[in-house]
Structures are given as C-alpha cells and as structure tokens.
N, C-alpha and C positions, 0 to 999 in steps of 0.2 A: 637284555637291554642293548649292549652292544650287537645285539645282529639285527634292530632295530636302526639303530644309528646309521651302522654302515648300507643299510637301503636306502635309509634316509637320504645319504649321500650320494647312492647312486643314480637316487632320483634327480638330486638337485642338478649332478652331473648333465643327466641325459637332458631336462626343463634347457638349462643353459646353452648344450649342446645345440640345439632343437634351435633356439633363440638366434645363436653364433650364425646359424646356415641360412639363416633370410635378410643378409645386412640392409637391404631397400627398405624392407618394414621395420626394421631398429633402427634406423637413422632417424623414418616421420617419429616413430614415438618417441626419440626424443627432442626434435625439430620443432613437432606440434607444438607443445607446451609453450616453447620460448617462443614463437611467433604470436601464437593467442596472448599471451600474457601481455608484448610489447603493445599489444593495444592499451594495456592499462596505463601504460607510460605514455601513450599519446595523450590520452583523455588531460590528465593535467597540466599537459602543454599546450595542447589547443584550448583549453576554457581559463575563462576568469579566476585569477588568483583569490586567496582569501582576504574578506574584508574585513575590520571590525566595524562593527554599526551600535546605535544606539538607538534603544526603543522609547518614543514616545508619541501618545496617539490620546487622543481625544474625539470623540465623537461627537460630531453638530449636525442637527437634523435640517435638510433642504428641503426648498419647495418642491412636492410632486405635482407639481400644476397639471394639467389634461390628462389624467389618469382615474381610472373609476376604482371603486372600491364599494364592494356589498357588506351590508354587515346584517346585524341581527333577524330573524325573521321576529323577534316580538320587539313589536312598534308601539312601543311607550313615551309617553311624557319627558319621563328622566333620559331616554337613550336616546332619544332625540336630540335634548341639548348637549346631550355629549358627544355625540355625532355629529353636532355642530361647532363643538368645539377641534374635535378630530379635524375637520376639513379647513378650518381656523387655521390650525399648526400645520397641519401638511400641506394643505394646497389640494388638495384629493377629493374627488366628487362621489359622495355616499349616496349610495343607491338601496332603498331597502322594500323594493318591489323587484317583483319577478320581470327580466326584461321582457319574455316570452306571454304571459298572461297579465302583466300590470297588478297583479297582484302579492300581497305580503305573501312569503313563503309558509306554506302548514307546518313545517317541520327543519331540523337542521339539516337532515337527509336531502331533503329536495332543496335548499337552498345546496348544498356542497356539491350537488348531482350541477344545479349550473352554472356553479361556478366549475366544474370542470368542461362542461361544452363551452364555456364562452371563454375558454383558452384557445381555442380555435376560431371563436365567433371574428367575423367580420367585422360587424357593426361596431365591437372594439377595441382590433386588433393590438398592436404592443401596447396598447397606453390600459391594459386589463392590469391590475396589482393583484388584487384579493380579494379576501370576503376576510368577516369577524363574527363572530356566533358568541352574544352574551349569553353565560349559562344561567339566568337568577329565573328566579316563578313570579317572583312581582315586578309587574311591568310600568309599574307608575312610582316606584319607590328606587331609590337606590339604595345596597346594602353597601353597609362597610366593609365588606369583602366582596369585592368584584370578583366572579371567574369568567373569565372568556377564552375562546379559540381564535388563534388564527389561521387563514390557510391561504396559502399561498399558492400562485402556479410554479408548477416543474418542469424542467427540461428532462428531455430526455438523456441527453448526454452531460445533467449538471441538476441530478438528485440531490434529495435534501438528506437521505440517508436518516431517516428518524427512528429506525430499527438500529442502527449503532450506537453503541455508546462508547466506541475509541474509534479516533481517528484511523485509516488504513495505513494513512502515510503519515511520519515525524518527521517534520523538517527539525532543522539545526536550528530555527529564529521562531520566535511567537508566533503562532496559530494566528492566520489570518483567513478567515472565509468570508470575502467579499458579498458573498450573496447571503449571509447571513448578517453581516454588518451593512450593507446597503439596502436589504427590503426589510427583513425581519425587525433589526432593532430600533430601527427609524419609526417602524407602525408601531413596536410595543410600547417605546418612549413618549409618543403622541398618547397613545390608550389612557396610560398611566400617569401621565402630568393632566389629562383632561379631569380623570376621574380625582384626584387630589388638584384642584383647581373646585371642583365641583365642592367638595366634600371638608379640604381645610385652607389655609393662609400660605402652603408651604409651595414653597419651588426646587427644583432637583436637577440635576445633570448628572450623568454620570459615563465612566471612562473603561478605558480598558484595564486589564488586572496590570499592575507593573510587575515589568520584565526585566532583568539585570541587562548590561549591555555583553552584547554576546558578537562571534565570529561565523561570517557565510562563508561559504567556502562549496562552491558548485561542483569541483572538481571532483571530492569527495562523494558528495551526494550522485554524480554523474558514476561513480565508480562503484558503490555500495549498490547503486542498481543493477549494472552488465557484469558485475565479477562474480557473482555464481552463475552466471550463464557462460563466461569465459574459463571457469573453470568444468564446467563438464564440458563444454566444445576440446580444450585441452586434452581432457583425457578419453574422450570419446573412440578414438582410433584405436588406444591402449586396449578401454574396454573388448572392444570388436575383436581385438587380437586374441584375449582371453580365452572367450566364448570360443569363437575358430579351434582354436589347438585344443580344448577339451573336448569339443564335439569332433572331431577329427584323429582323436584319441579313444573314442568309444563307438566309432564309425568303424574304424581299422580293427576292432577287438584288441587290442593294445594294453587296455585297462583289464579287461575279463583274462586276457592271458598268464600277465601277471599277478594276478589276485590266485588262479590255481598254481602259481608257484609259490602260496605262502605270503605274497602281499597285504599286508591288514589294510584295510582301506582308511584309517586313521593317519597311517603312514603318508598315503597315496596322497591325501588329499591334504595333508602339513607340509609335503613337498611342494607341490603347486601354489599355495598359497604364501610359502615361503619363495619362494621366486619370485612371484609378480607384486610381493612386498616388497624385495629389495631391487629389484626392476623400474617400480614407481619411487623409490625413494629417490631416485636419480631427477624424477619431475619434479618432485617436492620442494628436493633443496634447487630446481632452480626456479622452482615460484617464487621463495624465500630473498630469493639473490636477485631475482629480476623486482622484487617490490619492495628489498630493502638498501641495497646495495648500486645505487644505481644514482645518476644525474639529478633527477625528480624523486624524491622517496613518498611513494603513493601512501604508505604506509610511516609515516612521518612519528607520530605518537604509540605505534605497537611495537611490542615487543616481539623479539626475533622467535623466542621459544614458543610463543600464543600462537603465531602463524605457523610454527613448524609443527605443532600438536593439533592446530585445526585441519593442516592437511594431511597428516597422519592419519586422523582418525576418518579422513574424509575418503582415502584410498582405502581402509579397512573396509570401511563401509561398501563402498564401490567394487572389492575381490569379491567378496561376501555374495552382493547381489550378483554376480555375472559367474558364481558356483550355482546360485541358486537357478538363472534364466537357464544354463546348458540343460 
C-alpha cells in the first residue's frame, strides 16, 4: 500500500508539474470563472428589484362583437336557442352551416377540418374565434348534462399545449395564461350560464383560485435561467484543458510506459482526477464568493454549504465526463 501511495504522489507531482509550465492557460482557467460569473452580478443591477404584490383577479366577460364562431353540426331546436343565447352574452355571430357548401356539417370531423382552413380563410380573417361541437344524440331535447368541445384557433408560436399537463415554466406569481383566460374561459362561461339559464333560475360567476400575496422579483428569475449556461461557459476551457493533457498523454505513450513499469491504472487515473479536483475547487469556491460574498448577493436566501455541494458535485460530474470523451 505505501508503494501505492508514493506513485500516487508522484503522479500528483508530475499532473502539477505539467500544470505549473503553461502559466497562460492557468491564469484563463482561473480568470474564466470570475468573469462568467460577474455576469450574474450584473443581471440584478440592471433589472427590477423585487416587488411585493397582491393577487386579486376576477373575471368579467366582454363583448366579442364582429367575431364569428361555428358550433354544432346537429342543428336542433334546443341548440339553437342556446346558441342564441351564446351570441346574447358574447356578442359573437354563430354560424352553423358550412361557409364553403352552406351546408350543416355531416360530422364533427368535417366541421373541425374547417374550422381549421378558415384560420387562414380571408373572408374572416382575425375576427375567426372558434367552433363548439355539442356531443348529445338528441337534437331537439336538452340533457341535464351537457358535453361539449371547444376549439379554438392556434398560433404557431402561441400553442395551447393540451398534451401537457405541467407547466414548462414556474413563475414566482399566479399562473396567468392570457389566452386561456381571454378566449377559452370567456366562451366556456357563456356556454354554461346559457345552458343553466335554459335549464334552472340560477346565476353564477366565478373567479380565479385565490392566491396568498407573494414577491416578483425578475432578477432572480433572469438568473435561474442564464446560470446553468454560465456555469458551463465558466468551466468550459477547464474541461478542453482536461481532455488536451490526457490525449496528449496517451498520444506521447506516457501512459503505456508507465503502466510496464508496474503502474496500476486505478492509481493512474485517482491521480488525474485528484488534480483537476482540486484544480476546479479553486472555481468553485470562487462561484461561492462571487454569489455570496459580494455588493448584490444573487443568492440572498442560500445557503453557503448548498451552493458549495452543488458545485462540487457538478465538477465531479464534469472530470467524470471529460475521462469518459478522451
């Protein structure tokens, strides 16, 4: 075991050595870090402090005057005056023939087929909303359980995302989707005050969930975005340095030579990784100190040990892969 150790050490020597003789490339890797990082100390000097706000929000349905809207292809009695009722509260012109053949639709297929061309259609350009597809089999009756569809048009760049069910992105404040609260619940709220209008005495509104009063704070959010991309840009140069000296170790025969003198290659490769362990711990503690320790503390509410174990383990992770690329 001690003639284990003492290679150990020779390696660590010669790793160091090696290191000591290219002072240009030890300066950026340790230069890098601190420059990448100072970005994070800009972000919440240039933006908006944190706010406290208070959430409260009610929803009132407006008129959609010169807007069309398709609904059912079964043209009954009852859905008619409900459809009359719908355009009552919205303001919205129900169409329930086909614009193309003036005809009721055969099917929910062929009505949804166009209502998606007439997202493009001319004849009615933005002022297009949607279509509604009652799902009942009796077309002169109403049941006491309505089922309907809506559908609505989509942007391309402003999905309705209906194969998710979490959000991609958490803000810090209430859930707000403007296009879900401006087209969606405005037509469901119509649907359903017509159809209870129709059916009993009662009237209804209703509101957003309440939300405690909570704190924005952009800066944060502006940081929790760019700071895992600032943190590989940081050590990016590190990495590249890695790779270099182990493929240029095994270029040379350097590794093969000392392996026939008896090198265990478990040795060979706890040497290297103990180096550019204690190599990067030099970045680490100064992420630490550049996000704790400073004018602006980006990291205001963490703890000193959370951050110094997240990048601990994040440089493990990172020797690990750049063994694995050589």
């Amino acid at each position: 075991m001690a003639n284990y150790l003492r290679k150990f050490r020779l390696l660590i020597w010669k790793n160091f050595l090696l290191q000591k003789r290219r002072p240009i490339g030890t300066v950026f890797e340790i230069l890098i870090p601190i420059v990448v990082m100072g970005i994070l100390i800009l972000i919440p000097l240039t933006a908006d402090s944190a706010q406290d706000r208070c959430f409260c929000k009610c929803h009132f349905l407006t008129k959609l005057k010169n807007s069309v809207i398709f609904w059912s292809y079964n043209e009954g009695q009852k859905l008619s005056k409900l459809m009359a009722r719908v355009e009552n509260i919205t303001g919205l012109k129900a169409v329930s023939t086909s614009n193309s053949t003036g005809k009721p639709w055969s099917s929910g297929a062929s009505m949804a087929a166009e209502v998606s061309e007439n997202t493009q259609d001319h004849s009615f350009g933005d002022n297009y909303y949607g279509a509604i597809e009652f799902l009942i089999d009796d077309e002169d009756s109403l049941p006491k359980k309505v089922k309907y569809a809506i559908r609505l048009r989509s942007e391309v760049y402003q999905p309705w995302n209906t194969d998710s069910t979490y959000p991609q992105y958490i803000p810090d404040s209430p859930a707000s989707a403007h296009k879900y609260d401006g087209k969606f619940l405005p037509l469901q709220y119509a649907v359903d005050t017509a159809i209870m209008q129709m059916q009993t005495a009662l009237s209804h509104r209703f509101y957003v969930f309440p939300y405690p009063n909570y704190t924005t704070n952009f800066a944060m959010n502006m940081v929790s975005l760019f700071m895992p991309l600032l943190v590989m840009l940081g050590l990016m140069y590190s990495a590249m340095t890695i790779i270099k000296e182990l493929v240029l170790e095994k270029q040379s025969r350097l590794k093969e030579s000392m392996k026939m003198m008896g090198l265990p290659n478990w040795v060979h490769w706890s040497a290297w990784f103990t180096k550019n362990l204690l190599f990067l711990l030099i970045s680490v503690v100064i992420f630490v100190i550049v996000l704790k320790v400073n004018i602006v503390l980006v990291f205001k509410y963490s703890d000193v040990t959370v951050l110094f174990v997240l990048f601990l383990l994040y440089i493990f992770a990172s020797i690990l892969f750049c063994f694995c690329v050589r």
